[in-house]
C-alpha positions in Angstrom: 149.0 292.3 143.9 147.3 289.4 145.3 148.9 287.4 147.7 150.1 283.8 146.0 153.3 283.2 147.2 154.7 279.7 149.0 155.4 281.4 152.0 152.3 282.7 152.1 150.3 279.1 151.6 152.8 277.6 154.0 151.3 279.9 156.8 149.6 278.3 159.6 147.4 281.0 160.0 146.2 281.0 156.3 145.5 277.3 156.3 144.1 277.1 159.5 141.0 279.4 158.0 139.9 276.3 155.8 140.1 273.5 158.8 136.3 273.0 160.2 135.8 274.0 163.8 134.9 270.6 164.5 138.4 269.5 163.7 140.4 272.2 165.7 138.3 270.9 168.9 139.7 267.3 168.7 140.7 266.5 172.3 139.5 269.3 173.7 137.2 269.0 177.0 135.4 272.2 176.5 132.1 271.0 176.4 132.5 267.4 178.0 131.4 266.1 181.5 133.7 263.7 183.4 132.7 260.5 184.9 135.2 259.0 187.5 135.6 255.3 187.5 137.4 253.3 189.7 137.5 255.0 192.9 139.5 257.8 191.0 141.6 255.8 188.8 139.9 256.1 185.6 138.6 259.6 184.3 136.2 259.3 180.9 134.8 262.7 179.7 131.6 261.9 177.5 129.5 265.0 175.8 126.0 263.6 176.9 125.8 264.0 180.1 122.5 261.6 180.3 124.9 258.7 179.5 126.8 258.8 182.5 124.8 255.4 183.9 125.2 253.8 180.8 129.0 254.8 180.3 129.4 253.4 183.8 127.6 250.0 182.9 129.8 249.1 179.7 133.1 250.0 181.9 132.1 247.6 184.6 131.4 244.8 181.9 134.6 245.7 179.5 136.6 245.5 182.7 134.8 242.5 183.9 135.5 240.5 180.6 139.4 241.5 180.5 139.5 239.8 184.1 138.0 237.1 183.0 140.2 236.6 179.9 143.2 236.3 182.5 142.0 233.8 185.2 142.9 230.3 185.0 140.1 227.9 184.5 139.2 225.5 187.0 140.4 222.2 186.4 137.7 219.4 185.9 
């Protein structure tokens, strides 16, 4: 007799056969290198490790930017 019944479909184990590996990795670190920013405030894990120096220059300018959206402007 061939297994069909709702209890059967309903189990994790059953459904978890059809999900992609790719999709039961999501937020895992296995595989990612971590690049510490701000003197150990801010941790960014990337999976290309050749990226780091690049990774490092777009945090400096995002961070840059959101300062700059905050100061006052001189008055003229």
């Amino acid at each position: 007799m061939k297994k069909d019944t709702l209890e059967y479909r309903m189990m994790q184990e059953h459904n978890r056969l059809k999900i992609p590996d790719s999709k039961l990795l999501t937020g895992s670190l296995i595989g990612k290198y971590p690049v510490i920013l701000d003197g150990g405030k801010t941790t960014i894990f990337i999976s290309d490790k050749s990226k780091e120096s690049e990774t490092r220059k777009n945090y400096e300018m995002r961070m840059g930017n959101r300062f700059m959206m905050f100061a006052k402007k001189p008055k003229t």
